[in-house]
Each structure stands twice: as structure tokens, then as C-alpha cells.
TORSE-395659 format. One line per field, with one value per residue (C-alpha): residue number from 1; residue in three letters; z, y, x. Coordinates in nm, 3 decimals, decimal comma. Example, Ala and Ser with C-alpha at 12.3 -4.5 7.8 and 13.67 -1.06 7.14 Angstrom:
2
num: [1;2]
residu: [ALA;SER]
zz: [0,780;0,714]
yy: [-0,450;-0,106]
xx: [1,230;1,367]
// end
This chain:
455
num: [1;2;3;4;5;6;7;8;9;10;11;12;13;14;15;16;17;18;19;20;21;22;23;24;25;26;27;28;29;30;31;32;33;34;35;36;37;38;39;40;41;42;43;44;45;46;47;48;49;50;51;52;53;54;55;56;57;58;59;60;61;62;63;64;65;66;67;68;69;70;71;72;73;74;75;76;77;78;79;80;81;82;83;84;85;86;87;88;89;90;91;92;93;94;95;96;97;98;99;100;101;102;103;104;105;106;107;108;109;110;111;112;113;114;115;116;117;118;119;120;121;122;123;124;125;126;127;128;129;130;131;132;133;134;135;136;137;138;139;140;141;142;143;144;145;146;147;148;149;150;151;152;153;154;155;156;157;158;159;160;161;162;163;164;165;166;167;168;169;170;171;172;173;174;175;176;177;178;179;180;181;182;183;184;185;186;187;188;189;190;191;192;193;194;195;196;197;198;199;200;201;202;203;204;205;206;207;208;209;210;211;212;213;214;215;216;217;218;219;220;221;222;223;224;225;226;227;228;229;230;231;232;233;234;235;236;237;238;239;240;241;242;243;244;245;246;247;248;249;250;251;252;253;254;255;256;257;258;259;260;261;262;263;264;265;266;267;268;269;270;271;272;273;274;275;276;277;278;279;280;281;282;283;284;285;286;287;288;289;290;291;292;293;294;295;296;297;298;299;300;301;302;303;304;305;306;307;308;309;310;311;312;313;314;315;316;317;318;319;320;321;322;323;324;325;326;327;328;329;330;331;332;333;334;335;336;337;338;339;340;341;342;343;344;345;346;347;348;349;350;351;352;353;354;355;356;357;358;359;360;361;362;363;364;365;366;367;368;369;370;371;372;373;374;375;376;377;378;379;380;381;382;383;384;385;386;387;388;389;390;391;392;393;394;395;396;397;398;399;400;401;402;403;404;405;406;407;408;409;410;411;412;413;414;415;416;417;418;419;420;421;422;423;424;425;426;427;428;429;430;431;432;433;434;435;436;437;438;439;440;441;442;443;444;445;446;447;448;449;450;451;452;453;454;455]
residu: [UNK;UNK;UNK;UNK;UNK;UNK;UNK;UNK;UNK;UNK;UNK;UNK;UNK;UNK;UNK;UNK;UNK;UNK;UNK;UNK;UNK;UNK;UNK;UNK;UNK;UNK;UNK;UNK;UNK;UNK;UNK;UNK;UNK;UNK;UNK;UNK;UNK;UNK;UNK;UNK;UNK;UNK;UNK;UNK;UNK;UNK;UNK;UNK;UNK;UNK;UNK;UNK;UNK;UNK;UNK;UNK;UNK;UNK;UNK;UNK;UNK;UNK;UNK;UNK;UNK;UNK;UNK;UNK;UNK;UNK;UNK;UNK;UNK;UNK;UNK;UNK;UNK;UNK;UNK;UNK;UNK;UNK;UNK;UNK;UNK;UNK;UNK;UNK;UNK;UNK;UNK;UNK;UNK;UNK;UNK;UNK;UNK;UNK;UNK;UNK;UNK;UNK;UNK;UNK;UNK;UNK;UNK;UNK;UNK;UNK;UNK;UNK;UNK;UNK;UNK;UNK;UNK;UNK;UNK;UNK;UNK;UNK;UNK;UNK;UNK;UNK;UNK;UNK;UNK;UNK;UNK;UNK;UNK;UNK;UNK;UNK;UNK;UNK;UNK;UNK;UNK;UNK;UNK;UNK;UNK;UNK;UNK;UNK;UNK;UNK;UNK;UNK;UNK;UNK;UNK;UNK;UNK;UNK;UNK;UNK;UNK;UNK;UNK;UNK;UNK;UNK;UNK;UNK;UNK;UNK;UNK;UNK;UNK;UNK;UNK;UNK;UNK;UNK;UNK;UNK;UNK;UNK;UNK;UNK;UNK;UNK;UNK;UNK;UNK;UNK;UNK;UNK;UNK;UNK;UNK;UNK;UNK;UNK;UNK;UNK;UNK;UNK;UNK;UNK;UNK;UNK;UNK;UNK;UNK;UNK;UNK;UNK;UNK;UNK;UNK;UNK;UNK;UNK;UNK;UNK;UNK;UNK;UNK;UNK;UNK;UNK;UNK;UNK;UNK;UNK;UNK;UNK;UNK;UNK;UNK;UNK;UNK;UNK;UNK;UNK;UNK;UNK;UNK;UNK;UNK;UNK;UNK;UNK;UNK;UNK;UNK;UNK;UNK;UNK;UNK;UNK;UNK;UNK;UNK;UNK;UNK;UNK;UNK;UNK;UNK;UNK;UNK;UNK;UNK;UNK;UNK;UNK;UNK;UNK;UNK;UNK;UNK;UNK;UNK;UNK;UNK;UNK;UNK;UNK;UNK;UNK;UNK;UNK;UNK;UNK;UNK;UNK;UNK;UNK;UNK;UNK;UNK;UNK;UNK;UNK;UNK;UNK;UNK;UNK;UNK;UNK;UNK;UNK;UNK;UNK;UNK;UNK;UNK;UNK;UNK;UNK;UNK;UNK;UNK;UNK;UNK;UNK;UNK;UNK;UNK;UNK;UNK;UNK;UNK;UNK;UNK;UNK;UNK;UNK;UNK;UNK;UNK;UNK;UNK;UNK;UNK;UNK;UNK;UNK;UNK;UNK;UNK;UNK;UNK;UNK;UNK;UNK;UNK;UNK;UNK;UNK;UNK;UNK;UNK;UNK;UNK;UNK;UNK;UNK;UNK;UNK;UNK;UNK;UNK;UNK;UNK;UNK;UNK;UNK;UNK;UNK;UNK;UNK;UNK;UNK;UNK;UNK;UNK;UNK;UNK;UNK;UNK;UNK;UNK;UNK;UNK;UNK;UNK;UNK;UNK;UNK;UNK;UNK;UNK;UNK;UNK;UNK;UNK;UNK;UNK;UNK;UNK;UNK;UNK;UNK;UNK;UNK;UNK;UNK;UNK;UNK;UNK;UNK;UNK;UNK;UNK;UNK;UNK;UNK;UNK;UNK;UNK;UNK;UNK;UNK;UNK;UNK;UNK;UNK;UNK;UNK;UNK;UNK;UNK;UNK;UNK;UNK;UNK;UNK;UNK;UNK;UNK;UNK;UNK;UNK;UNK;UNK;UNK;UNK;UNK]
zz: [-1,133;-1,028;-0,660;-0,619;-0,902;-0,846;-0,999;-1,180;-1,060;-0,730;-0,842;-1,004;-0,714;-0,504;-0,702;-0,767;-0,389;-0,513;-0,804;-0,514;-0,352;-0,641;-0,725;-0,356;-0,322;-0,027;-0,032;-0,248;-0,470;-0,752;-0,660;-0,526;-0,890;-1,061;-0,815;-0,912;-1,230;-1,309;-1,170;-1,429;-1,642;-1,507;-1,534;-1,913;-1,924;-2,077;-2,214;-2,039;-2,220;-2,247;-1,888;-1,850;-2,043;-1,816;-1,493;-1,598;-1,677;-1,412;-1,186;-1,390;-1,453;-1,303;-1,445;-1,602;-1,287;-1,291;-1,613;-1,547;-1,181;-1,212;-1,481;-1,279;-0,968;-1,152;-1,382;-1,056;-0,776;-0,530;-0,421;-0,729;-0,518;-0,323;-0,715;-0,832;-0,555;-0,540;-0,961;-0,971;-0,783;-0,973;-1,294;-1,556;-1,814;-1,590;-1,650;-1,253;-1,031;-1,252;-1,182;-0,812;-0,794;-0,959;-0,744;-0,438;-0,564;-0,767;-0,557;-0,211;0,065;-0,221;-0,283;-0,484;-0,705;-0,715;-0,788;-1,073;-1,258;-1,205;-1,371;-1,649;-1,710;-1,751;-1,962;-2,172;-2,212;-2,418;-2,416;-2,082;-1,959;-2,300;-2,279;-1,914;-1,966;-2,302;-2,108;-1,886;-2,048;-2,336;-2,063;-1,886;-2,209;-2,304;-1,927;-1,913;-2,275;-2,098;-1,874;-2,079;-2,132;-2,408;-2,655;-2,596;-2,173;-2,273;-2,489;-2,221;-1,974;-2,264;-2,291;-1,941;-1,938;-2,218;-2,159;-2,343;-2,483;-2,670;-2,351;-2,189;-2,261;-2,427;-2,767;-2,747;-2,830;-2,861;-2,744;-2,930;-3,097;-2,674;-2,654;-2,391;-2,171;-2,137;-2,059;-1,786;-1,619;-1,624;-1,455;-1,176;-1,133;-1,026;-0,841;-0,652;-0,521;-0,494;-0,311;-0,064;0,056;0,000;0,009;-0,239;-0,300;-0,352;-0,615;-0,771;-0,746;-0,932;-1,182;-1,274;-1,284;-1,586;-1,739;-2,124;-2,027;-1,848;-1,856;-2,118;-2,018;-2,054;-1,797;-1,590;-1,637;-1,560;-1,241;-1,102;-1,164;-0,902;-0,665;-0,419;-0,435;-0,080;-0,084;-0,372;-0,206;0,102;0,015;-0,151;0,160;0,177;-0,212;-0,251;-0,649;-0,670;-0,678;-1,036;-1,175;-1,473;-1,421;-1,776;-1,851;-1,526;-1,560;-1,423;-1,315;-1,385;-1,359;-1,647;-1,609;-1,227;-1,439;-1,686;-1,416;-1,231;-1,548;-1,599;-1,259;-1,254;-1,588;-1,352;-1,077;-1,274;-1,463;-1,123;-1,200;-1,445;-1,239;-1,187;-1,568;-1,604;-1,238;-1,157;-1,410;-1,467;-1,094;-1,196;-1,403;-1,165;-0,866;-1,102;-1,238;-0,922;-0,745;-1,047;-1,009;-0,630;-0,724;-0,648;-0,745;-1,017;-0,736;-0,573;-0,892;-0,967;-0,621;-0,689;-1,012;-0,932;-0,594;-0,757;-1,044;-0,758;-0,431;-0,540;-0,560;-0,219;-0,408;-0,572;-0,213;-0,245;-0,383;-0,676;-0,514;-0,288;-0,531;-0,758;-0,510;-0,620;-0,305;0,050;0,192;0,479;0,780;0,730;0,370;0,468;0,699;0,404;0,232;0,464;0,461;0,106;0,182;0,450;0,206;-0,089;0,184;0,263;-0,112;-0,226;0,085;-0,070;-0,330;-0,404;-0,633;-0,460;-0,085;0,042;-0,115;0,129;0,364;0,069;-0,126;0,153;0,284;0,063;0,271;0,536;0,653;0,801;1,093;1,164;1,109;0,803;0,744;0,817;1,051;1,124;1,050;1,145;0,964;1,096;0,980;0,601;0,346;0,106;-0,188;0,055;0,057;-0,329;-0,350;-0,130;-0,341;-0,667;-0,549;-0,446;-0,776;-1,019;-0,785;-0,797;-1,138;-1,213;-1,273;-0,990;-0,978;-0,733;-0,918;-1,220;-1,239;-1,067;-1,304;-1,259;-1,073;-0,869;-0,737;-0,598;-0,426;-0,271;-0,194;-0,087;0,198;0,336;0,273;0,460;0,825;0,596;0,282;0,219;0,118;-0,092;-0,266;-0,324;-0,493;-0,708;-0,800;-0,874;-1,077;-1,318;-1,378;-1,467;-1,730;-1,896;-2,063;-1,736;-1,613;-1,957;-1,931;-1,941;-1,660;-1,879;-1,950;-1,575;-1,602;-1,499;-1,140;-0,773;-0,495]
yy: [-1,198;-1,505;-1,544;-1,373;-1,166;-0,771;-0,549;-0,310;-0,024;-0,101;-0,011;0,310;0,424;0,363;0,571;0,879;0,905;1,056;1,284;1,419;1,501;1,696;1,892;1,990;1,866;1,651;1,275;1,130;1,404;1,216;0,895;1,118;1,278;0,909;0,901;1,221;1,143;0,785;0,928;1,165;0,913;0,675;0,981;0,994;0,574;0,540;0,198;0,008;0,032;0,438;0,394;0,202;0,439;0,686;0,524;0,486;0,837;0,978;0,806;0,877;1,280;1,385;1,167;1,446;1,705;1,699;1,760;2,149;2,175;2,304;2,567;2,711;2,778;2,912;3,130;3,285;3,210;3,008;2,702;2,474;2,288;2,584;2,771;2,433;2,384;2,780;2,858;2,552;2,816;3,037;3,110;3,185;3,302;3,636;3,877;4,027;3,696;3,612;3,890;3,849;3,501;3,599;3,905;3,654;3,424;3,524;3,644;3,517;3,724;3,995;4,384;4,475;4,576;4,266;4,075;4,335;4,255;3,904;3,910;4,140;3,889;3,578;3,805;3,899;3,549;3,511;3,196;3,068;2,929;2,754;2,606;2,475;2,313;2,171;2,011;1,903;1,731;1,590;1,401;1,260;1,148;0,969;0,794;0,704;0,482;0,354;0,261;0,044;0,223;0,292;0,565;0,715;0,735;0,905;1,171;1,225;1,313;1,531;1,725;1,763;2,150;2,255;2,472;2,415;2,771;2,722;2,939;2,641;2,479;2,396;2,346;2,581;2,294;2,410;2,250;1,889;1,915;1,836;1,453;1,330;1,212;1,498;1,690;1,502;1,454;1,887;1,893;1,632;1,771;2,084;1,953;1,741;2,075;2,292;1,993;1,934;2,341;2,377;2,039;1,940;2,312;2,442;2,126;2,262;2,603;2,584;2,402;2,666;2,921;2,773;2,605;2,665;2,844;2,561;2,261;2,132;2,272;1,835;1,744;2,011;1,882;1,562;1,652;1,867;1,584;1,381;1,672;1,449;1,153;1,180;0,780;0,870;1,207;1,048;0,828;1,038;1,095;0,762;0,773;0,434;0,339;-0,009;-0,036;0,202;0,007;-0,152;-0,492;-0,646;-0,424;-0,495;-0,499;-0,747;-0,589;-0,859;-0,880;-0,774;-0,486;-0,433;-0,365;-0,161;0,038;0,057;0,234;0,468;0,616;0,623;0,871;1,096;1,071;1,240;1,473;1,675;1,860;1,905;1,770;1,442;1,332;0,957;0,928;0,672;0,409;0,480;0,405;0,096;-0,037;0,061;-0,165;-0,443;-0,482;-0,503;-0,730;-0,968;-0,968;-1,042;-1,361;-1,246;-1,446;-1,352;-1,241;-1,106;-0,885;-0,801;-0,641;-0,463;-0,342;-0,215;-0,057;0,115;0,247;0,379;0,475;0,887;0,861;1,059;1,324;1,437;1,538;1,821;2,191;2,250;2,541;2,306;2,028;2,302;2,533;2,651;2,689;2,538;2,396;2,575;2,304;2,354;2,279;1,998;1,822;1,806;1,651;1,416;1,305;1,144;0,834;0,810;0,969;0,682;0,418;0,610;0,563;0,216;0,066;0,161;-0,043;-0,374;-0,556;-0,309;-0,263;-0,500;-0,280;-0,055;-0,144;-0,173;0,149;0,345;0,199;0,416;0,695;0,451;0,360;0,072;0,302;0,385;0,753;0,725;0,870;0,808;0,520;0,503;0,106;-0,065;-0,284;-0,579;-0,443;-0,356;-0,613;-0,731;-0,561;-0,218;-0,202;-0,211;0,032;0,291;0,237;0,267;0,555;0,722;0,648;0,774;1,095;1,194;1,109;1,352;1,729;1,927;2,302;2,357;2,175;1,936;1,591;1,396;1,198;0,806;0,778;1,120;0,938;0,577;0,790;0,995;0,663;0,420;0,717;0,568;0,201;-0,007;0,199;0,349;0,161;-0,185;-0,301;-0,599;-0,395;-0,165;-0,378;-0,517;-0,188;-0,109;-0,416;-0,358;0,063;-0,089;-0,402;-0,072;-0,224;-0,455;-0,089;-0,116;0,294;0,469;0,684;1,016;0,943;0,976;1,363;1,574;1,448;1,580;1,354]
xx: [-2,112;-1,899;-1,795;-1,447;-1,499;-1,476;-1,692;-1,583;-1,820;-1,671;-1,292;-1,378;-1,605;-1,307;-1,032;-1,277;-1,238;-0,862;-1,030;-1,272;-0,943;-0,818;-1,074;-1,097;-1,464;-1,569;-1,491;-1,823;-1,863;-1,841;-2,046;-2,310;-2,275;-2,345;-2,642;-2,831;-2,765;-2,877;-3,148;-3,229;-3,148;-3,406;-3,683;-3,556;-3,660;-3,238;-3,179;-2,998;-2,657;-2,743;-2,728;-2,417;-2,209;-2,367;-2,335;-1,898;-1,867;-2,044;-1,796;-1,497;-1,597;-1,295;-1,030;-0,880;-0,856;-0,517;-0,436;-0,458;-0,384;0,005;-0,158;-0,431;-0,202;0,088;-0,184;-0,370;-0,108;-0,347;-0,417;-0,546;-0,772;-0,924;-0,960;-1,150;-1,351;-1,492;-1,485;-1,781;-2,006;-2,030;-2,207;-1,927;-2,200;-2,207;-1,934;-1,949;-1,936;-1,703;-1,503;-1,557;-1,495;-1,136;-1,061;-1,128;-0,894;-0,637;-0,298;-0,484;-0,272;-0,158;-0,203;-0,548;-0,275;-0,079;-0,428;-0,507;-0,182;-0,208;-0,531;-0,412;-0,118;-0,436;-0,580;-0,339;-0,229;-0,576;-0,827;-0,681;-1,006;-1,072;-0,715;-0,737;-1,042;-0,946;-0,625;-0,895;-1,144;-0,942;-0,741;-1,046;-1,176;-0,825;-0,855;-1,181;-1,052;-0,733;-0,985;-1,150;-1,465;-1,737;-1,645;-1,946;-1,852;-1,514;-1,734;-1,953;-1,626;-1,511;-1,806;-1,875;-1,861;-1,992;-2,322;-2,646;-2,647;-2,301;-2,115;-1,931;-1,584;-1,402;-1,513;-1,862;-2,087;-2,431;-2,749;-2,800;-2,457;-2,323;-2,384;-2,643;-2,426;-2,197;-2,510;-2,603;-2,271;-2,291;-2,629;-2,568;-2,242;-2,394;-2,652;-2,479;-2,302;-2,570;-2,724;-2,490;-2,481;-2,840;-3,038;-3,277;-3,406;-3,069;-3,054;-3,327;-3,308;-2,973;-3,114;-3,382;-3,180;-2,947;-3,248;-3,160;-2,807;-2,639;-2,873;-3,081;-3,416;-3,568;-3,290;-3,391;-3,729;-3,657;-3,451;-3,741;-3,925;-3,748;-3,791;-4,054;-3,931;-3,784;-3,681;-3,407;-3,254;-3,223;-2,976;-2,742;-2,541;-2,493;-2,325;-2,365;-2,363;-2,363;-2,783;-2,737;-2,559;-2,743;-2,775;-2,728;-2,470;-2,214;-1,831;-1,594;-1,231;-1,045;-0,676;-0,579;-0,820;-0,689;-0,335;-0,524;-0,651;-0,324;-0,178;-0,430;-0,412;-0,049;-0,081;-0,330;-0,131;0,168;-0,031;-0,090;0,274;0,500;0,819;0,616;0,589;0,602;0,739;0,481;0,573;0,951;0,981;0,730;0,979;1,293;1,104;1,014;1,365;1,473;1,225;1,296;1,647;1,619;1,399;1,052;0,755;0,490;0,219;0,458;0,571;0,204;0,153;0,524;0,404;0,042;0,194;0,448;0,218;-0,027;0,217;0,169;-0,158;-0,198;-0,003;-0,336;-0,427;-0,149;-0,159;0,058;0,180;0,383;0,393;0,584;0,743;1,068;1,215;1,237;0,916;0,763;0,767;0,386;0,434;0,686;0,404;0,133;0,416;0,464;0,057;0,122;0,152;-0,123;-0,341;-0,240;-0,332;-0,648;-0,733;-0,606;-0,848;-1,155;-1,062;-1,131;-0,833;-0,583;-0,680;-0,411;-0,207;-0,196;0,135;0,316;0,217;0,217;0,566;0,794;0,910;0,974;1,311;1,512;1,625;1,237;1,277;1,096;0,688;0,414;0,426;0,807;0,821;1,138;1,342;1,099;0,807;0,950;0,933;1,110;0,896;0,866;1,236;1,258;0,971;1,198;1,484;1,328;1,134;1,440;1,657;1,376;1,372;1,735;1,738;1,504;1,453;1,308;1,171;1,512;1,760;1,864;1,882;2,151;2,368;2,345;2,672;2,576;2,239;2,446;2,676;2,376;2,204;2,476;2,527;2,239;2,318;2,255;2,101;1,842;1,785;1,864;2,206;2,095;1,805;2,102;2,368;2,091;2,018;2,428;2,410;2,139;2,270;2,599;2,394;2,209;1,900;1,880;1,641;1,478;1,521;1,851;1,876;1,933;1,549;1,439;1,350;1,055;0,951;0,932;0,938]
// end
């Protein structure tokens, strides 16, 4: 790899950091994942592309987390994350921890009664499970493509829960008819959870005890095989993936790629709820229009463009049953809110290509008279390119259908805006903005097309 050039391993590694977050798992999850399970894949003597396709997946697993998110808190009214994080303990294949597992979470707070109906009401619904995980896995397997990667590491993120015995999801694949991959992503998965409770027994134990129902009994072979190799499981903590990945098979993020990248997240970034369809990218475009017609330069647009397509991206961080809340937010409620931004920050500096990102991306609830989140910035400290970002933000978000109330007409939002011009937001930003609504195409959207998003 060429000096200056970022590796693509390294800008994946970094974003799963955010898919960890949605699934409610610790931070590393999914790197230590890619660990335990190039690992197998070394036991199994892979090739070397085999293990590249691998090594991408197992990194990516999760891409499509929050494709079902709104759906699994409305269906059992909890928190998504805290229902994700618990259901991947427990063996599904057995009809009592099953039910356990759902009279523990469904209705959390609620009458037994109240938790009964609720799970009468997913059952009468019929092939919920199937459904969620379909949303699931299909999505991961269309990002992991938008990504850029191997058809054969998107099938292995689509088939990462189906069971060797033909019991898993979605589709019921049996045995050899699940492709290699997928089956491996399933095992280490597991493992990596099982580890991380119960150390390298707890690995293993798991492991045994699905042999042939979860996990291909020669996976579970090869994993026990790895059992003394006490040089390997003591660096999992340290989830560092960048010595698995196969050296004649490495991938440059490039900047083209970087935007490529940028675009993918912003579609799993809005997937998390239903009021946040195409938020990400509509407010892309409002920011760039504006940034262009205030004379911005190309590098300057890129960073304007990739920003805006990743500022949510601490969003993932937040339950669906506050991301979706119908009514008034709880000041506690209000407060996680608030961490958004930190949380997108917290993200986009893992990541090489998009780390000085941060101040900008993070920058969008700030405000001019420094009463904005998280850092209260002043109107010293707020660029340029962070004041268009606010505004932008802002327009799309009035613009656009929440689970309270309907989407402001154009001329309702500039009213609602210019209130705050210019103490708040930006006057110039502003009249730009005024100017390109009244051009029309000048958005490239029309602003009856800005539906379906919460701020």
C-alpha cells in the first residue's frame, strides 16, 4: 500500500464501531468477531481470496442492524437495543428460553397481562421473526455491495443467521445449501459473545452445545481446535484486525470509495426509523446546494458532502422508542437526544478518510448564540460549512413528517427559521437558502419530497 493511502480494512473497522452501537453490544464486538473468525478460517487453510471475502464480511455483519430496529420495539414495546443485545443469548431452537427470553422482554415495566397480549398480538401477526430478520439480513447484504464488496461477502452477511440444521433465518437454509462464509460469520458471532461473558470456555462451551444445530459441526471442529493456542485469544481484547487481513488481497479506500462509503452509511443511518427515510442525503444535497452557492471550494464541498451524509450517525446510538416516540420527550429522553452528536464525533474519529470530520459533523445542533449541544460553540468557533450544515439540517427537518406532526410547508419552515436569523443561525447561510427554495431545481429536490424524518 502506497504512503498516504488508507486501507480499506481500516475504514470499515472504524464504522462497525456504530453497528456495535446498534445492536447494543460492547464497542469491538464486531472486530473481535473478524478475529475469531479468520481464525477458524486459518484452521480451515482458506485461500487467500476465501479469506478476504471473509475478513470484509465479518467486519460488515451488522450493516443491516437497523433495518429492523423501529419493528422490533414497536412489535415488543422495549428498547431495540436492549431486545438485540439479550435475544443473541439465547438458543431460539428451544421453545422455553425462548419463551422466557420474551416474557423478560416484551412490555418491560408492564402487567404479566399486558406482556401476554403483547405477545399474542406478535403472534398473531404470524412469521414476525422470519420477517425481521429477512429486513435484516437482506439490507446488510445490499450494504456490504454499496460498499464495494465481493458478492460472495454480501452472501455471507445475508446468511449470517441461518442455522446448520435448517432452524435459522430467514430463508431456512440447511447445512451445505448456507454458504461458507455465512456459516462462519454465525459461529464467531456467537463466540465472540459467549467469549466475552465466559472466556475461552464459555467460547467453547457454546460451541458444543449447537454443534450440528447452530454451527457446522467442521467449524466447530476447527474452533475447538484453536482452543490452546493462548497467543491468538489473548489478543482478542485488543480487537485489532489489521494483522488478518490477507495480504495479497488488501483494499485501498480511495476517494471515490471514501464517498462510496459515505453513502452507504448514510442509507443505515436512516434505516434506524421510519421518520428518518432519506434524511441523511436529502439534507446532503440541501448543504451542498448551499455551500456551492456561497462559493465554497471542491475540498471544501467534499468534506460538506461526506459530513452531511454521516452527521446522524450517533443516532444509531439511540432506542427507537425515543427515536419514534409519539409524544413529548422525557428530559431523560431529551438528554440521550442531545448525546447524538458527541456520539457521531465519537465514531467518525476512529476513522481514517473521515476523522477530521469530526468538528464539522458533530457541529449541527450548535448555535451562533452558543446555546446550542454538545459543546455550545460560539459564533467564532462555527464555520462557514458548520453553519450550512445547521441550516440544512434544520430545513430537511421541518420539511419533514414526524411521529407528532406533519410536514411544514416550504414557506411554513423560512418563517420558522428566519425567527432565528441571524442570533441563532446564520443570516447569509439563510438568504442563500431563501434564494435557491424560490429557483426550485436550484435544491435539486422539491421540498414536498422532504418527508419521513425525525430530527
Amino acid at each position: 500500500m502506497g504512503a498516504g493511502e488508507i486501507a480499506l480494512s481500516e475504514v470499515v473497522a472504524g464504522l462497525s464501531y456504530a453497528l456495535d452501537l446498534t445492536e447494543g453490544e460492547p464497542p469491538g464486538h464486531a472486530k473481535r468477531s473478524c478475529l475469531i473468525g479468520m481464525r477458524v478460517a486459518e484452521e480451515l487453510a482458506l485461500d487467500a481470496s476465501a479469506r478476504s471475502d471473509l475478513f470484509y464480511a465479518l467486519l460488515v455483519k451488522d450493516a443491516g442492524c437497523s433495518a429492523n430496529a423501529a419493528r422490533m420495539a414497536a412489535l415488543f414495546g422495549a428498547d431495540d437495543q436492549h431486545a438485540k443485545h439479550t435475544s443473541k443469548r439465547v438458543d431460539w431452537a428451544h421453545a422455553f428460553p425462548a419463551l422466557v427470553w420474551s416474557l423478560r422482554t416484551v412490555e418491560p415495566g408492564g402487567t404479566l397481562l399486558a406482556r401476554a397480549e403483547r405477545l399474542r398480538a406478535i403472534h398473531d401477526e404470524g412469521e414476525v421473526t422470519r420477517k425481521l430478520m429477512q429486513a435484516r439480513c437482506d439490507r446488510g447484504a445490499e450494504i456490504a455491495r454499496l460498499l464495494g464488496l465481493s458478492d460472495a461477502s454480501a452472501e455471507a452477511v445475508r446468511a449470517l443467521d441461518e442455522h446448520w440444521d435448517g432452524r435459522g433465518q430467514p430463508r431456512g437454509l440447511r447445512g451445505d445449501e448456507i454458504p461458507l462464509g455465512g456459516r462462519i460469520l454465525c459461529l464467531a458471532q456467537t463466540a465472540e459473545i459467549f467469549h466475552a461473558a465466559g472466556g475461552v470456555r464459555g467460547a467453547m462451551r457454546v460451541a458444543q452445545a449447537r454443534r450440528a444445530t447452530w454451527f457446522d459441526p467442521q467449524l466447530v471442529d476447527a474452533l475447538l481446535a484453536t482452543a490452546a493456542d493462548r497467543a491468538f485469544w489473548s489478543t482478542v481484547a485488543r480487537a485489532d484486525v489489521r494483522a488478518w487481513e490477507p495480504s495479497g488481497h488488501l483494499l485501498v479506500a480511495d476517494e471515490a470509495r471514501l464517498d462510496q462509503i459515505a453513502e452507504a452509511f448514510a442509507g443505515v443511518i436512516d434505516a434506524k426509523s421510519p421518520w428518518t427515510y432519506r434524511h441523511s442525503d436529502r439534507a446532503c444535497v440541501i448543504a451542498m446546494s448551499l455551500a456551492a452557492s456561497l462559493g465554497a471550494g471542491e475540498r471544501t464541498l467534499t468534506d460538506v458532502r461526506r459530513a452531511a451524509l454521516l452527521h446522524d450517525v450517533g443516532k444509531l446510538a439511540i432506542s427507537n422508542r425515543i427515536l419514534d416516540k409519539p409524544g413529548r420527550l422525557t428530559p431523560g429522553e431529551f438528554e440521550k437526544v442531545r448525546r447524538h452528536p458527541r456520539i457521531t464525533g465519537e465514531v467518525l474519529e476512529r476513522i481514517p478518510g473521515f476523522d477530521h470530520l469530526v468538528p464539522l459533523a458533530s457541529a449541527h445542533h450548535e448555535r451562533l448564540d452558543g446555546r446550542g449541544y454538545p459543546l455550545g460553540l460560539g459564533p467564532d468557533e462555527l464555520t462557514l460549512p458548520m453553519r450550512v450544515l445547521a441550516i440544512a439540517d434544520v430545513y430537511e427537518a421541518l420539511t419533514s413528517e414526524r411521529p407528532y406532526r406533519a410536514a411544514l410547508s416550504s414557506d411554513h419552515a423560512l418563517r420558522t427559521i428566519r425567527a432565528e436569523v441571524p442570533h441563532r443561525l446564520d443570516g447569509d447561510v439563510f438568504a442563500a437558502l431563501e434564494r435557491l427554495i424560490a429557483d426550485g431545481p436550484g435544491l435539486g429536490i422539491q421540498p414536498s419530497e422532504l418527508l419521513h424524518n425525525r430530527r
